[in-house]
N, C-alpha and C positions, 0 to 999 in steps of 0.2 A: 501656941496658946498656953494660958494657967491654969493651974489646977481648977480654978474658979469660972473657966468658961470650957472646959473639956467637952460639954453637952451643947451641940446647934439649940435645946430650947433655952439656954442660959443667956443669952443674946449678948456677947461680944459685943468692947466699945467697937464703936466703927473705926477708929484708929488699927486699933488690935488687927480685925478683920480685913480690911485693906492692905496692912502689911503682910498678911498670910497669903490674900490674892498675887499683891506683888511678886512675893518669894517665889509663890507657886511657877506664874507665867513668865518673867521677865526674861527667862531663858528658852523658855519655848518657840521651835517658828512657827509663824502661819504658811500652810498648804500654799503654795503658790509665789512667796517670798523667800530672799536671805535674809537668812537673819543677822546683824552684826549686836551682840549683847555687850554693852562696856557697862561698868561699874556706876554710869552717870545718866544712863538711858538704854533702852533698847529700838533697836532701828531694823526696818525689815522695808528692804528693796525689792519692789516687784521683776516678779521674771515673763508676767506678762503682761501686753499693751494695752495701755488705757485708763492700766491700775495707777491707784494714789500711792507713795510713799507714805510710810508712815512711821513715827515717833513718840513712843509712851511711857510709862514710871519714869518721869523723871526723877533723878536722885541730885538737884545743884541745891550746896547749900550757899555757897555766895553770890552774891550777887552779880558783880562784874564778871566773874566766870561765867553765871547764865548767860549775862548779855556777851560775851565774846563767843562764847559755845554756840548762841542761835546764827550770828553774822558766822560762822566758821560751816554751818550747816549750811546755809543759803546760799553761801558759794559753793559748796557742792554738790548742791541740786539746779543748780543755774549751769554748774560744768554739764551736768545732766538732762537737762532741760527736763528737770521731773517733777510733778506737780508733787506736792506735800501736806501732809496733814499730821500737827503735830496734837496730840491727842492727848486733855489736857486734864488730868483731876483733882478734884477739890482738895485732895489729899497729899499730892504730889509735894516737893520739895524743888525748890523755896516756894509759899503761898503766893508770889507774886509773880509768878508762871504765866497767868494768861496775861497781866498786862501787857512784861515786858514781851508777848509776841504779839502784842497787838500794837504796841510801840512800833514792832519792825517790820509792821505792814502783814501781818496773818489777819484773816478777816472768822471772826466766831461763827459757826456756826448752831443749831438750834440747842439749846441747853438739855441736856438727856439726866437723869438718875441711874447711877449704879448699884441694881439693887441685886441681894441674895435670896434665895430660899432655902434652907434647910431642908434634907430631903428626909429624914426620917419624920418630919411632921405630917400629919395623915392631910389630904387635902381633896376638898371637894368643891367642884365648881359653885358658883351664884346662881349661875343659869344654865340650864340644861337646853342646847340644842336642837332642834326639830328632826329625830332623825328619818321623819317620814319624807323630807323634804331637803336635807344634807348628810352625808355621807363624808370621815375623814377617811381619805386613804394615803399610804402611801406611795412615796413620788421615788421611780428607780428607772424608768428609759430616758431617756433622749429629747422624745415629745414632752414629757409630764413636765420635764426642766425648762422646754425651752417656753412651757404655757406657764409657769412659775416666773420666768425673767421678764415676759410680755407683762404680767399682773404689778409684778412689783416696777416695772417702769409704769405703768398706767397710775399705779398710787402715788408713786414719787416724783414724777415728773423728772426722771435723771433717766440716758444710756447706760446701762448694764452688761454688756457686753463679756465684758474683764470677769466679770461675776457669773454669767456661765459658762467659760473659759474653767475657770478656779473652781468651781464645783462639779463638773464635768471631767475635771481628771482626777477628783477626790474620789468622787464615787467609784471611778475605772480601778484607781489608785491605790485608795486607802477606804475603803467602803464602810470597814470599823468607827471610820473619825467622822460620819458626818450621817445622820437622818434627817429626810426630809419627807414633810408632809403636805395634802394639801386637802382643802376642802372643797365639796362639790355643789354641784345643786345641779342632778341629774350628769350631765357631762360639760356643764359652765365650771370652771375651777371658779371659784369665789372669796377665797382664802388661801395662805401660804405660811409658812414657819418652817423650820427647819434646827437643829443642835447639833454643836461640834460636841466632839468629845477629845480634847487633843490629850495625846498619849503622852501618860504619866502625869497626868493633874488630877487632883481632887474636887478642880470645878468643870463641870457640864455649865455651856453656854449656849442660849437660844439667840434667835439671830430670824430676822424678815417674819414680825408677824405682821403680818397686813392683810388688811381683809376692804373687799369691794365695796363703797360708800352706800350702794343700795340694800349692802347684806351686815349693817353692822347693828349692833344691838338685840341681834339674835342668839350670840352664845357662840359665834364663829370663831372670835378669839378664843377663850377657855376652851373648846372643844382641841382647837389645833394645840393648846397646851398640852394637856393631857395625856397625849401617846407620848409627848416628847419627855418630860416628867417620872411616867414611868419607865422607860427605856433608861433614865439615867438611875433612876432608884435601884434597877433589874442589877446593874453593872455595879450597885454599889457604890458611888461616888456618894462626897456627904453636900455639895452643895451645889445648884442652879443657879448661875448668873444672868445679866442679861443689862444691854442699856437701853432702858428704859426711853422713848418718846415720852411728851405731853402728854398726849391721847392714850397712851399705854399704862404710864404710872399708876393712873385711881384704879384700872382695872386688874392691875397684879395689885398693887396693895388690900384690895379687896382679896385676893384669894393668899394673902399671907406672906406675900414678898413683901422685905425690909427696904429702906432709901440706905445704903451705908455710904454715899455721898453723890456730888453733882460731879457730870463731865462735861469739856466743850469739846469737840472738833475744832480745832483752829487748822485753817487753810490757808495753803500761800502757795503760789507757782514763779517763775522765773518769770 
């Protein structure tokens, strides 16, 4: 960064900021994948079943190499017979990223925001809670995750499997790199969230807020923020990321998270 955005309240172009995120992660793996980092993307092959491939900061600046680059990927995931998700942002390089894989048959998935929060800013929820009627606790056996994977399939309408696979040897694993939380309503889990912390980044990233369609607009989201928030502040980290849903975005933007741009999921299988 410049001297002129040294402070999270100074608010960095989103360019700026983007390429700080990039720097940070593009070498980093995810729990659960190999990573292979090249100069032009990073690619992280699952180690276990079920899971998507996946492909992010793209760095192509020309064009024909993009397009040779994606048909060079796709037969290598077709050798593999691996589902793929090449993960696509507003920011990336060349801007014409999502077309040309939508050219080549990747189908977009829902439009998300990649936003920040700056954690030295002081932050207080909109809505406080019922605590006479919800309780966050944290989520650390076996049961608590696998009531977590039921919830967040019941909201998504997607098999998870893969995902408490991946979170279940984190916790074993690497206990450091990952809190999870969840919300109760007596012994109903009714809410879920959870933050990595991948070692050696200066971004904390939240991850599965979802909350049960009969308990939402009670403060169940910002509650399940909260622990996760100051758990990253506690450690010192300077910023909170997160991609943003639809339904998510007006509700961090209200509590002070930035848009520093739009992301697709673009997916394609063999």
């Amino acid at each position: 960064m410049t001297a002129a955005t040294d402070s999270p309240y100074s608010s960095p172009l989103p360019a700026a900021l983007f390429a700080q995120f990039r720097a940070d992660r593009a070498a980093l793996p995810i729990t659960g994948f190999e990573l292979d980092a090249e100069p032009r993307f990073s690619r992280h092959l699952p180690r276990l079943p079920g899971a998507e491939a996946l492909i992010c900061f793209t760095r192509i600046s020309d064009e024909q190499a993009l397009v040779a680059e994606i048909a060079t990927q796709q037969r290598f995931f077709t050798e593999r017979q691996q589902r793929l998700e090449w993960k696509v942002y507003e920011l990336d390089e060349p801007p014409t990223l999502r077309q040309r894989l939508a050219e080549a048959g990747f189908v977009a998935g829902e439009v998300e925001a990649f936003m920040l929060y700056p954690l030295e800013r002081p932050w207080q929820p909109r809505r406080q809670m019922d605590g006479s009627r919800l309780a966050v606790r944290r989520i650390s056996d076996d049961a608590g995750l696998r009531a977590l994977i039921a919830l967040q399939e019941q909201v998504w309408q997607i098999e998870l499997g893969w995902l408490y696979q991946q979170m279940s040897q984190t916790l074993a694993r690497q206990p450091q790199c990952l809190s999870v939380f969840g919300a109760y309503a007596g012994r109903q889990l009714v809410g879920t969230g959870w933050i990595d912390f991948p070692a050696g980044s200066a971004f904390a990233e939240l991850h599965g807020g979802s909350v049960l369609p009969d308990w939402r607009g009670q403060g169940v989201y910002s509650a399940l923020l909260a622990p996760r928030l100051a758990e990253a502040r506690e450690r010192g980290l300077r910023w909170l990321g997160v991609d943003a849903a639809p339904m998510s975005r007006p509700i961090l933007e209200g509590l002070g998270f930035s848009c520093v741009c739009l992301s697709w999921p673009m997916r394609w299988q063999p």
